[in-house]
N, C-alpha and C positions, 0 to 999 in steps of 0.2 A: 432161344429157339422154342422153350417155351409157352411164349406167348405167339409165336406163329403156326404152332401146331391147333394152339389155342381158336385162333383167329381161321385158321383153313376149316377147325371142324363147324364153327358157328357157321360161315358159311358156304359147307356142305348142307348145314341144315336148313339152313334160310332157303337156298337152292333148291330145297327136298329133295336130294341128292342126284340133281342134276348135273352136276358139275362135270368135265371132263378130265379130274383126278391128277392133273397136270400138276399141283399147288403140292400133293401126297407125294409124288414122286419123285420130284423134288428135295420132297423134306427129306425123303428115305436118301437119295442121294448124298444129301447136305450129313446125314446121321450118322450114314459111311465114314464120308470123309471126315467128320470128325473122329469118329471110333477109332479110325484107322489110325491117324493121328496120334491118337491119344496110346496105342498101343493095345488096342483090344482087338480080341482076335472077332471072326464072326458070331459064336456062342457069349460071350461076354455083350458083343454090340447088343444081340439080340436079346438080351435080360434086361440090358439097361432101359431099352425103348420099353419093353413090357411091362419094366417097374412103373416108368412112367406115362404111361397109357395107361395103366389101375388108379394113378391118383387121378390123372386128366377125368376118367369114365368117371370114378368118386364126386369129384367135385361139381362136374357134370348133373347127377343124380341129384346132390345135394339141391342144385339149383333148382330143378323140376320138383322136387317135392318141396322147396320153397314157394313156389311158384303154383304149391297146392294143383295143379295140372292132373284131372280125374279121368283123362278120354285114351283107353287102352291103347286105340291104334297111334296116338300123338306119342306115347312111349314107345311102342312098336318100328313106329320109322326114324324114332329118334335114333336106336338103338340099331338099326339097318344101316342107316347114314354113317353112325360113328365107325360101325364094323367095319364097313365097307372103305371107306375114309385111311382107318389105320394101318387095315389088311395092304391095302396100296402103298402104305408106305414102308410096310415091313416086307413085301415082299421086293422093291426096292433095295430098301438094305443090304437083302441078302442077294439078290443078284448081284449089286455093286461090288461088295466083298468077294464073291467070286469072279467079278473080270477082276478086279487086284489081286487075287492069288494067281489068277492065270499071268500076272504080270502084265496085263491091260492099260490097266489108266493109272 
């Protein structure tokens, strides 16, 4: 999952975050039901994603100053794209996890 988070946020950016967010919510769906799964409650789900959303953003950065990339706003809307992107899926999650405690899905 991973590398699908991976692959949504490239192209979020490629899209210059045009996207219609459908791929994020999704994921936030898919992150549920695994957490759920897995036995985590919604505060646990919600750390795990956040853990890895900091390495995803890290490795992320990494790439751009590899990439020597000097143009403010190119970081500016990288960094709009990615918010926006994850925000969508975290806010997913936690609605998911509240229709399962309401006994929903």
């Amino acid at each position: 999952s991973g590398r699908i988070l991976l692959q949504g946020i490239i192209n979020a950016i490629a899209s210059h975050g045009q996207s219609d967010f459908s791929e994020a919510e999704a994921l936030g769906y898919d992150y549920a039901s695994r957490g759920r799964r897995s036995g985590l409650n919604n505060l646990e789900a919600m750390h795990a994603f956040l853990f890895f959303r900091k390495a995803l953003v890290d490795a992320l950065l990494i790439a751009f100053e590899s990439a020597a990339i000097r143009n403010p706003k190119a970081w500016g809307d990288m960094f709009r794209i990615i918010n926006t992107f994850t925000d969508h899926i975290l806010v997913k999650l936690m609605e998911t996890y509240s229709i399962f405690q309401r006994g929903g899905l």
